[in-house]
KOLGU-4560 file (N, C-alpha, C; in nm, 3 decimals, padded with zeros to 5 digits):
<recs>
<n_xx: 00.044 n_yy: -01.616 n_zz: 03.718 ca_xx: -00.048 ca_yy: -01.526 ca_zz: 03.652 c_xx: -00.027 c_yy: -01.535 c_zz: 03.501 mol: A seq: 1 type: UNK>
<n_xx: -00.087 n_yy: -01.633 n_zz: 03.417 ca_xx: -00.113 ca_yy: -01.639 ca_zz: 03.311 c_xx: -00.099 c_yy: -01.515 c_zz: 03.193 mol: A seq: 2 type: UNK>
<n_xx: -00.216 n_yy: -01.424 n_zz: 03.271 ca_xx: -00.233 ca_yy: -01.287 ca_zz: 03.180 c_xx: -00.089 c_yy: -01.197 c_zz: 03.192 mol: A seq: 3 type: UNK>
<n_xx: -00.011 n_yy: -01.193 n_zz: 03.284 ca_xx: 00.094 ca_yy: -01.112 ca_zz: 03.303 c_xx: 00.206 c_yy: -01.170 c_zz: 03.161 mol: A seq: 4 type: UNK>
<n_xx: 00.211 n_yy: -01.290 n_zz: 03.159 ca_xx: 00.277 ca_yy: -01.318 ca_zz: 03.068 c_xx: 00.258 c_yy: -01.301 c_zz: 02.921 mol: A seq: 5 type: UNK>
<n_xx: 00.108 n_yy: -01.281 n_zz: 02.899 ca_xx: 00.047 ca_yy: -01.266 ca_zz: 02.790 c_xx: 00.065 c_yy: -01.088 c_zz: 02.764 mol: A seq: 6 type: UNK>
<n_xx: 00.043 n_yy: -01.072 n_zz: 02.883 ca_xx: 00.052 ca_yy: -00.902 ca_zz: 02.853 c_xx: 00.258 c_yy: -00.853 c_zz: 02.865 mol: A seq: 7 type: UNK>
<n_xx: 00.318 n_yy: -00.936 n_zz: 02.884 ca_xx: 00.480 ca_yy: -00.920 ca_zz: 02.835 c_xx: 00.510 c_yy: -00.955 c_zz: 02.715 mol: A seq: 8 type: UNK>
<n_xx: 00.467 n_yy: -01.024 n_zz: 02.686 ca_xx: 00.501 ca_yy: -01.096 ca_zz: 02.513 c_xx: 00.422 c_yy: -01.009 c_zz: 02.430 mol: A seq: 9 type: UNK>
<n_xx: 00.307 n_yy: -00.922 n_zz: 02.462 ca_xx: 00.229 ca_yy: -00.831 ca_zz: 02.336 c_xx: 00.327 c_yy: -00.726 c_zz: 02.339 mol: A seq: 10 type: UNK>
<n_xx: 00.335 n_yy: -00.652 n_zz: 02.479 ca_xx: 00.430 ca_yy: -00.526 ca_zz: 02.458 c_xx: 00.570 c_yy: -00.553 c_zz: 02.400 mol: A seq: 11 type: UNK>
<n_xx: 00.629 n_yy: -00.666 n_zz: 02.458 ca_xx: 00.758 ca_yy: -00.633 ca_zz: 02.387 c_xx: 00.739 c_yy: -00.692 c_zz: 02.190 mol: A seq: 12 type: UNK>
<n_xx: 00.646 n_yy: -00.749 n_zz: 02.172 ca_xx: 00.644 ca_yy: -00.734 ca_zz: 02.022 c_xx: 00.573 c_yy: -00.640 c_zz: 01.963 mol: A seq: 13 type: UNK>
<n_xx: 00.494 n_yy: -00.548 n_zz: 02.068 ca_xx: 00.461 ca_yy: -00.414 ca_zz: 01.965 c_xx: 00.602 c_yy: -00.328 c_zz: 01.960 mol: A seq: 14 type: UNK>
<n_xx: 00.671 n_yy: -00.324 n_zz: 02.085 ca_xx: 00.800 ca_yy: -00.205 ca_zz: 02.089 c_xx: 00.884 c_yy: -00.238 c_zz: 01.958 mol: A seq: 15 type: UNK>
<n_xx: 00.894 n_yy: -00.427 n_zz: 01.966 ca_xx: 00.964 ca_yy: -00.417 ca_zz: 01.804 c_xx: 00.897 c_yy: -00.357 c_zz: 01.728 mol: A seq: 16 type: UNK>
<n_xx: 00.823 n_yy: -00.388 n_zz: 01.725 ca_xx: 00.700 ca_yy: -00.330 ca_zz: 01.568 c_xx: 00.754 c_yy: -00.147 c_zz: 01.567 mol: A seq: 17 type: UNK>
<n_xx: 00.746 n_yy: -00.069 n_zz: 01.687 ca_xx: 00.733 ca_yy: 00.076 ca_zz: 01.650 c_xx: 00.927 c_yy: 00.065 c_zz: 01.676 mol: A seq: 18 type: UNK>
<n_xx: 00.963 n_yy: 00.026 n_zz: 01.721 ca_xx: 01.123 ca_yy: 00.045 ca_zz: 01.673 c_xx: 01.173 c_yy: 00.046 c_zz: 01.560 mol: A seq: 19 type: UNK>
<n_xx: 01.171 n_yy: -00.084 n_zz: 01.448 ca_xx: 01.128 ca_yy: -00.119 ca_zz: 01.368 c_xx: 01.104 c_yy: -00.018 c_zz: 01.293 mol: A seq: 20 type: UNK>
<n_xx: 00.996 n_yy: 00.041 n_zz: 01.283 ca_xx: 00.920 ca_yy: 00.124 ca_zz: 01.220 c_xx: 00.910 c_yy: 00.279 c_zz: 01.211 mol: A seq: 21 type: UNK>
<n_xx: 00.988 n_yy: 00.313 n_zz: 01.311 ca_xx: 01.033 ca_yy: 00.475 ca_zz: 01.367 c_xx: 00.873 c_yy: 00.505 c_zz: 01.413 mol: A seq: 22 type: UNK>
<n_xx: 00.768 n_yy: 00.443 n_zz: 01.444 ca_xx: 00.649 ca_yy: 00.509 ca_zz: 01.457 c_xx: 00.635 c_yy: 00.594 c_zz: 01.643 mol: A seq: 23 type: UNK>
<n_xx: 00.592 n_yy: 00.703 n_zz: 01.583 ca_xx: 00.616 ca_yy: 00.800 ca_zz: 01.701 c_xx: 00.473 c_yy: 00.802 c_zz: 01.784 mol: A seq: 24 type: UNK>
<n_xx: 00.337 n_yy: 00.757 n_zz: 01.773 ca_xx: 00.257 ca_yy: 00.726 ca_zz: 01.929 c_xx: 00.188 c_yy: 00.574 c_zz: 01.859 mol: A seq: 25 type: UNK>
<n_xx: 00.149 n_yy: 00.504 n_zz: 01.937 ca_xx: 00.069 ca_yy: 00.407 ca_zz: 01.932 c_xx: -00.062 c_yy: 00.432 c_zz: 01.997 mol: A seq: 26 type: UNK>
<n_xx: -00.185 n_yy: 00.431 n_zz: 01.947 ca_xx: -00.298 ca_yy: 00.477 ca_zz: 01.973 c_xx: -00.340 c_yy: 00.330 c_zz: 02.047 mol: A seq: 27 type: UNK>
<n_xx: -00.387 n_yy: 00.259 n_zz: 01.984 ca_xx: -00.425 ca_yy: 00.093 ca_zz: 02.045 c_xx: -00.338 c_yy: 00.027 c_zz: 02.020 mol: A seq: 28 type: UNK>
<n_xx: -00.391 n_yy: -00.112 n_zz: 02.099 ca_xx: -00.318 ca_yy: -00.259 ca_zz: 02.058 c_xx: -00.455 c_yy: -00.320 c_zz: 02.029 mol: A seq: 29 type: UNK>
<n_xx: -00.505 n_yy: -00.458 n_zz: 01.940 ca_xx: -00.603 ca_yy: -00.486 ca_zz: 01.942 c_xx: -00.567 c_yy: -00.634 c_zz: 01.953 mol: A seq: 30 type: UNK>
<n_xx: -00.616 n_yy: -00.701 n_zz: 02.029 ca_xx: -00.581 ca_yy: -00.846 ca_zz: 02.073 c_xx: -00.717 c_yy: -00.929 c_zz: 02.074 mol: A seq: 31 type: UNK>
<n_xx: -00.655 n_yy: -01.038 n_zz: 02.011 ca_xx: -00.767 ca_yy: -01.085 ca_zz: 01.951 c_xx: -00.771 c_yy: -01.245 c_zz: 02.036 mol: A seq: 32 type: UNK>
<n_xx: -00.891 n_yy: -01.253 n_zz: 02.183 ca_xx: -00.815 ca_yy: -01.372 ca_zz: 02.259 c_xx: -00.919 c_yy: -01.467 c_zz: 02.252 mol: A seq: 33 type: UNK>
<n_xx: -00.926 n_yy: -01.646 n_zz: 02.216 ca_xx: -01.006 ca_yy: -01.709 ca_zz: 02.209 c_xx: -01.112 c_yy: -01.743 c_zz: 02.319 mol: A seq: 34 type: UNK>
<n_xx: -01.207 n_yy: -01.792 n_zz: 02.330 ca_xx: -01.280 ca_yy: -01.805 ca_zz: 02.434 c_xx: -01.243 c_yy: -01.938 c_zz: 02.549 mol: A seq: 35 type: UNK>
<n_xx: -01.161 n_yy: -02.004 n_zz: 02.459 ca_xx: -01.067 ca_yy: -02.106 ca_zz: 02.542 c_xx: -00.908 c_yy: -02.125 c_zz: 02.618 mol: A seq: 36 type: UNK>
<n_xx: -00.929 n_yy: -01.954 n_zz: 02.606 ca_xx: -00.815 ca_yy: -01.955 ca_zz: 02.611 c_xx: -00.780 c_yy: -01.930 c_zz: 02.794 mol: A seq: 37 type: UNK>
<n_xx: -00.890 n_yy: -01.881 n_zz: 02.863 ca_xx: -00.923 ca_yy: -01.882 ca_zz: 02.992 c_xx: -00.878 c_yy: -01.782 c_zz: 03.055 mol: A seq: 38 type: UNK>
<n_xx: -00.829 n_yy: -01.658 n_zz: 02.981 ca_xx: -00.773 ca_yy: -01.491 ca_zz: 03.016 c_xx: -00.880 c_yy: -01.450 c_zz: 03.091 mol: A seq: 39 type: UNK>
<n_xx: -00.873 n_yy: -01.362 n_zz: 03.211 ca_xx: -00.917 ca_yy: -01.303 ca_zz: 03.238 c_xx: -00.896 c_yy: -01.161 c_zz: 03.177 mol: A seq: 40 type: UNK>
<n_xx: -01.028 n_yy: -01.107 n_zz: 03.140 ca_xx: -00.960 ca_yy: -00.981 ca_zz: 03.024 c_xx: -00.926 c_yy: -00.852 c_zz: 03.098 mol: A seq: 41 type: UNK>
<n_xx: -01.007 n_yy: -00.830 n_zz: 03.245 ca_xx: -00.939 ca_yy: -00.750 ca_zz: 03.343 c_xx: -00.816 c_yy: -00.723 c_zz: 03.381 mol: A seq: 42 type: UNK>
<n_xx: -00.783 n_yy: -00.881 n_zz: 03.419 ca_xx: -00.631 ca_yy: -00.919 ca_zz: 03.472 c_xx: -00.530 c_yy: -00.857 c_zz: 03.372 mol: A seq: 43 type: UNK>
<n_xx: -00.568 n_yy: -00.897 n_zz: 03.235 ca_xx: -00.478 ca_yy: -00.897 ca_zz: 03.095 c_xx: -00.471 c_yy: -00.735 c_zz: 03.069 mol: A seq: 44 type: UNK>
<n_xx: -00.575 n_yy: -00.650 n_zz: 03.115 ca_xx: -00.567 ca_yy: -00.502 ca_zz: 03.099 c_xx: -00.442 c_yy: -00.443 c_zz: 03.186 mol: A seq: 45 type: UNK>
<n_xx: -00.509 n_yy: -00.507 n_zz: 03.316 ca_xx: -00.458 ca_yy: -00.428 ca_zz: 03.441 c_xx: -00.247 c_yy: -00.474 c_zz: 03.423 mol: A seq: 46 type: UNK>
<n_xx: -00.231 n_yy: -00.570 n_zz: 03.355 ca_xx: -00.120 ca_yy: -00.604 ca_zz: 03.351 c_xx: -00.041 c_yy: -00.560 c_zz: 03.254 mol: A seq: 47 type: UNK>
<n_xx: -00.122 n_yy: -00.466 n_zz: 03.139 ca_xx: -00.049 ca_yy: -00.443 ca_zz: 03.019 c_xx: -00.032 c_yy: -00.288 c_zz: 03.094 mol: A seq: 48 type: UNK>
<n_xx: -00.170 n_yy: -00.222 n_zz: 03.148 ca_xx: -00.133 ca_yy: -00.079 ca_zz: 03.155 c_xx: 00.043 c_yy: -00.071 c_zz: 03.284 mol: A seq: 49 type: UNK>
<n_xx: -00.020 n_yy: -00.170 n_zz: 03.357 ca_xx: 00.121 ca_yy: -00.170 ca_zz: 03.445 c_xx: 00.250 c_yy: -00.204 c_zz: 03.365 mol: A seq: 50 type: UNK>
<n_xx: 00.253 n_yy: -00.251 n_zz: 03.257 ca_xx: 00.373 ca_yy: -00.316 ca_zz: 03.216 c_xx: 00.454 c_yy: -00.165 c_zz: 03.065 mol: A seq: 51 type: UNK>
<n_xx: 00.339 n_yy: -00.087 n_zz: 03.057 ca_xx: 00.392 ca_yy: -00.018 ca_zz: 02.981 c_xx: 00.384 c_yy: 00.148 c_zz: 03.035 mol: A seq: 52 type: UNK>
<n_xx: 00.410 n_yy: 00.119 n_zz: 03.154 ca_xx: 00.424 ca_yy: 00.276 ca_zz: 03.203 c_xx: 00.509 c_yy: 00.364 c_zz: 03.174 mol: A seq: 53 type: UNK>
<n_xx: 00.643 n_yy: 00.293 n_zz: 03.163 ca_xx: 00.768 ca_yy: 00.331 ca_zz: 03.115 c_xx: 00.827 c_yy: 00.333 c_zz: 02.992 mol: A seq: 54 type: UNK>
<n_xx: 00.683 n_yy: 00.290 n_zz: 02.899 ca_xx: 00.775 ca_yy: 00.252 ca_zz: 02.759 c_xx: 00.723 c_yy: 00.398 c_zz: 02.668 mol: A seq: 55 type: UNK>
<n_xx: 00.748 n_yy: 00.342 n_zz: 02.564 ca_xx: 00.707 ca_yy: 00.481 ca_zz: 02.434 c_xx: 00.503 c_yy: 00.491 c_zz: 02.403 mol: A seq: 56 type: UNK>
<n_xx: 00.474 n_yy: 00.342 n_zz: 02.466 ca_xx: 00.310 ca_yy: 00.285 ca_zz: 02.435 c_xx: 00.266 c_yy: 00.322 c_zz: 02.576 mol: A seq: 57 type: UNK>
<n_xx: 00.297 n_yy: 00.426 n_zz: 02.667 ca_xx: 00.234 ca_yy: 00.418 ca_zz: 02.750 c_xx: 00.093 c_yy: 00.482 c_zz: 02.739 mol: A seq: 58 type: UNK>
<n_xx: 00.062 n_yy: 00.566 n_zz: 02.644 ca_xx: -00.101 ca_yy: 00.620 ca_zz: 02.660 c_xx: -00.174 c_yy: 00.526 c_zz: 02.558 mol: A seq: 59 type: UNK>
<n_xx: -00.104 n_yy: 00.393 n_zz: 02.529 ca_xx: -00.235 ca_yy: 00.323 ca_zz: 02.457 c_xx: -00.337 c_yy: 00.244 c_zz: 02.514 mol: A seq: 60 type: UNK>
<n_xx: -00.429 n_yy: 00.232 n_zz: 02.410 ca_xx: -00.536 ca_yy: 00.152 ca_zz: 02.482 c_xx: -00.510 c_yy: -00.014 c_zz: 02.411 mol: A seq: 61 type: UNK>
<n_xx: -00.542 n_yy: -00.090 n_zz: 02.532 ca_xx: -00.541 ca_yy: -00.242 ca_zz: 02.483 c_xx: -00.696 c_yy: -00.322 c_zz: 02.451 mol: A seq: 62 type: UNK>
<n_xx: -00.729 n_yy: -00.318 n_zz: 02.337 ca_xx: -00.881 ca_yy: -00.354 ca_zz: 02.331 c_xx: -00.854 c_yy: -00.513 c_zz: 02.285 mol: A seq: 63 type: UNK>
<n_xx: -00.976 n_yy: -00.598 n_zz: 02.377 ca_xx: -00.919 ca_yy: -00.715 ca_zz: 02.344 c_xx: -01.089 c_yy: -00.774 c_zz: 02.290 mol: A seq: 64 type: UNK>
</recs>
């Protein structure tokens, strides 16, 4: 699953970003994916909201 991996590598470089940064909610992520890149943008949702249930980004939205 392609997108699962794509959606592990965004979260754990936003968590740096708000660690990093002391920032206390994250509203979005905005991902910016080429048309060749062959994501399914469902898959890539459904894998980020699952992947950040437990973190500090769990009420954000992933707009891609």
């Amino acid at each position: 699953m392609h997108e699962l991996s794509i959606a592990s590598a965004v979260v754990e470089s936003v968590l740096e970003f708000v660690a990093e940064r002391s920032i206390k909610r994250v509203i979005a992520v905005r991902l910016a994916v080429g048309e060749l890149s062959h994501v399914e943008e469902e898959q890539l949702r459904f894998c980020y909201m699952a992947i950040t249930q437990e973190t500090p980004i769990r009420d954000s939205a992933l707009e891609v």
